[in-house]
C-alpha positions in Angstrom: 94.3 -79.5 -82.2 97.9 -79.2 -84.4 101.1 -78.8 -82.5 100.9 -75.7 -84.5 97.5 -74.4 -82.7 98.5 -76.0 -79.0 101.6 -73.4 -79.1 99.5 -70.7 -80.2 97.2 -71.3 -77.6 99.7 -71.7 -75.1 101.4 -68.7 -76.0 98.8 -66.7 -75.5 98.2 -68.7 -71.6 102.0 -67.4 -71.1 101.2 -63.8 -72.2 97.9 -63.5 -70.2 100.2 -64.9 -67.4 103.3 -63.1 -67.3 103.2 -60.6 -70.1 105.8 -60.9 -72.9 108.2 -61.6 -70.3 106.7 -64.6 -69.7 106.6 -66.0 -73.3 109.8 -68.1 -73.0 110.3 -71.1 -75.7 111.4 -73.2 -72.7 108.3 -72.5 -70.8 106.1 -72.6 -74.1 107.9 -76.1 -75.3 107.5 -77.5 -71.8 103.8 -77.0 -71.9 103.3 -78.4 -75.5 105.8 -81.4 -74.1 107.9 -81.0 -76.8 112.0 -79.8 -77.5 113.2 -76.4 -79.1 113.7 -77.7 -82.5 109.6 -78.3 -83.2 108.7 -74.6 -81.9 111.4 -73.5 -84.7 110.1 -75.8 -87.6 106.5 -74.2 -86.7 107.3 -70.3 -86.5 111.0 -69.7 -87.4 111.9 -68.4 -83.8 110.0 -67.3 -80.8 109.2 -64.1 -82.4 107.5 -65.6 -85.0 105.5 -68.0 -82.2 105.0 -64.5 -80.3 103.5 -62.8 -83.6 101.0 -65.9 -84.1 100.1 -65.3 -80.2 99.7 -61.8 -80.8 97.4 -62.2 -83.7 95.7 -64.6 -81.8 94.9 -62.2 -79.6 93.3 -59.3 -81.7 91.4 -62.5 -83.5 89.7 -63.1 -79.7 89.7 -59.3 -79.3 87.3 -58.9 -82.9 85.0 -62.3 -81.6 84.4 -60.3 -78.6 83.6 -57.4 -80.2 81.7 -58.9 -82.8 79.8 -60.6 -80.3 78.4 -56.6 -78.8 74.6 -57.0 -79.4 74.1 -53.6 -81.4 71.3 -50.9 -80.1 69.6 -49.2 -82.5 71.0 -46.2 -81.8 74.4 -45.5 -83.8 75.8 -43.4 -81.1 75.3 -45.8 -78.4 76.2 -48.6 -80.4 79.9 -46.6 -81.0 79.7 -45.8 -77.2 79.2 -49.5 -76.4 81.7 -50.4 -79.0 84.4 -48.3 -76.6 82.9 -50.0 -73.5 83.6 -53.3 -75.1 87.4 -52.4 -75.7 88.2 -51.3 -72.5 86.6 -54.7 -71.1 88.9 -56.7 -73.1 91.8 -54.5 -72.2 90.6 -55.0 -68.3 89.6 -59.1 -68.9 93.2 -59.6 -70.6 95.6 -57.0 -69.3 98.7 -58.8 -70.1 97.9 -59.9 -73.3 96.3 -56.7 -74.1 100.1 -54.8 -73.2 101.4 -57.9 -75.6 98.8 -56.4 -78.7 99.5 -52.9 -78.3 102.8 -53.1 -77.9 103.2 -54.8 -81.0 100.9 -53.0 -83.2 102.4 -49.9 -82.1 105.9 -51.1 -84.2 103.6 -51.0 -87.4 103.0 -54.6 -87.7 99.9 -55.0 -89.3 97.0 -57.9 -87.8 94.1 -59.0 -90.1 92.1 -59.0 -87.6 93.1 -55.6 -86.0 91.9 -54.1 -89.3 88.8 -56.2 -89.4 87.8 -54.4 -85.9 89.3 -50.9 -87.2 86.6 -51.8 -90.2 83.8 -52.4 -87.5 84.5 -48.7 -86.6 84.7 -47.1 -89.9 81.1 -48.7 -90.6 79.6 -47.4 -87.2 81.2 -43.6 -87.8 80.4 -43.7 -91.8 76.5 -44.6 -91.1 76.5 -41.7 -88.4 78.1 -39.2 -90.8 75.5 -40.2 -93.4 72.9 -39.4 -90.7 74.3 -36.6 -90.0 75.4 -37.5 -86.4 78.8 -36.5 -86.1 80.6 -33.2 -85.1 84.2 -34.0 -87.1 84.6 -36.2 -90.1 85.0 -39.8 -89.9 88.6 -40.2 -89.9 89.1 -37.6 -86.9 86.2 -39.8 -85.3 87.6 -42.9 -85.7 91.4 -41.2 -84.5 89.3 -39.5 -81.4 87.6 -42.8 -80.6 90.4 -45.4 -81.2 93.0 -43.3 -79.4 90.6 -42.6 -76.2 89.7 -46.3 -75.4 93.4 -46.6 -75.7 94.3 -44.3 -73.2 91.9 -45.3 -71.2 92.9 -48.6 -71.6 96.3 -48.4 -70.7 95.2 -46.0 -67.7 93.1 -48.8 -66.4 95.3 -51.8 -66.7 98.9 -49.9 -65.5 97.4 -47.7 -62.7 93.5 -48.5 -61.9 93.2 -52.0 -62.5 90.9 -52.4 -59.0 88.6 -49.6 -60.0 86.0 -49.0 -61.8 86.5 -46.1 -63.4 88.2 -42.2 -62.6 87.8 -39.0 -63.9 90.2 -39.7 -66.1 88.6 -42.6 -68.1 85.1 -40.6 -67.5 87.2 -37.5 -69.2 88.6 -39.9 -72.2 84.7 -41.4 -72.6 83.5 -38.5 -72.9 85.7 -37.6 -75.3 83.8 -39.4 -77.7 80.4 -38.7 -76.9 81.2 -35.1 -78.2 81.7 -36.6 -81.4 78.3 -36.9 -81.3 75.8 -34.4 -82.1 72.2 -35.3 -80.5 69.5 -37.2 -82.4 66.7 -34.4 -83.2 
């Protein structure tokens, strides 16, 4: 592993740890073993370590995803696929907060996109099969924005249950989208 790839790796440790708060280049150079000067030469700044970390992140959050076994059916594949973001979100909290917070400036991830692709595919093949109740983009804005908010529900007020009618609400949400398979 590069010096580069132990402080990307540690970064994200600090963020799944404390949050952004707790991405410090002290504590981040102490856990490498090395002094200020070689987090610098590697990413600029912090920020630039924290943007690596960040990316990272949504590069673990599309391995995850791409690991979903799909089912056969479209809709419960997309239904899974929302499942499967709200158990990242709920296995990485703090890291997730770190993601959203910095995708929400406009920043743009390679990998972010890669997973917004994922969804495209999944709500372009059940247009084509006539599956859906609103176009694809609306789907895709319905769907993203839902495992969001359900997201963020989970991890800032719920993060010791299950689910509430809330999240049940926001998943639901999405299986509207769906008109049934006749």
């Amino acid at each position: 592993m590069t010096i580069r790839d132990q402080f990307i790796e540690e970064a994200l440790l600090l963020l799944e740890e404390g949050g952004p708060e707790g991405l410090t280049s002290r504590a981040v150079c102490t856990r490498v073993g090395v002094k200020a000067p070689t987090l610098y030469h590697h990413f600029g700044d912090l920020g630039g370590l924290h943007d690596a970390a960040v990316s990272a992140g949504f590069e673990r959050f599309l391995a995850h995803k791409q690991s979903q076994k799909p089912f056969a059916d479209p809709g419960e594949d997309l239904l899974a696929g929302w499942d499967n973001y709200i158990a990242f979100a709920r296995a990485h909290p703090k890291l997730y907060r770190a993601m959203a917070a910095k995708y929400a400036t406009g920043q743009s991830f390679l990998a972010a996109q890669q997973s917004r692709e994922i969804l495209d595919r999944k709500l372009e093949a059940l247009a084509a099969a006539g599956r859906l109740n609103v176009p694809p983009l609306a789907a895709a804005e319905i769907t993203w924005s839902s495992a969001h908010a359900a997201a963020t529900l989970i991890i800032s007020l719920y993060p010791n249950e299950p689910t509430t009618a809330a999240i049940t609400a926001l998943r639901a949400s999405v299986e509207h989208l769906l008109r049934p398979v006749v």
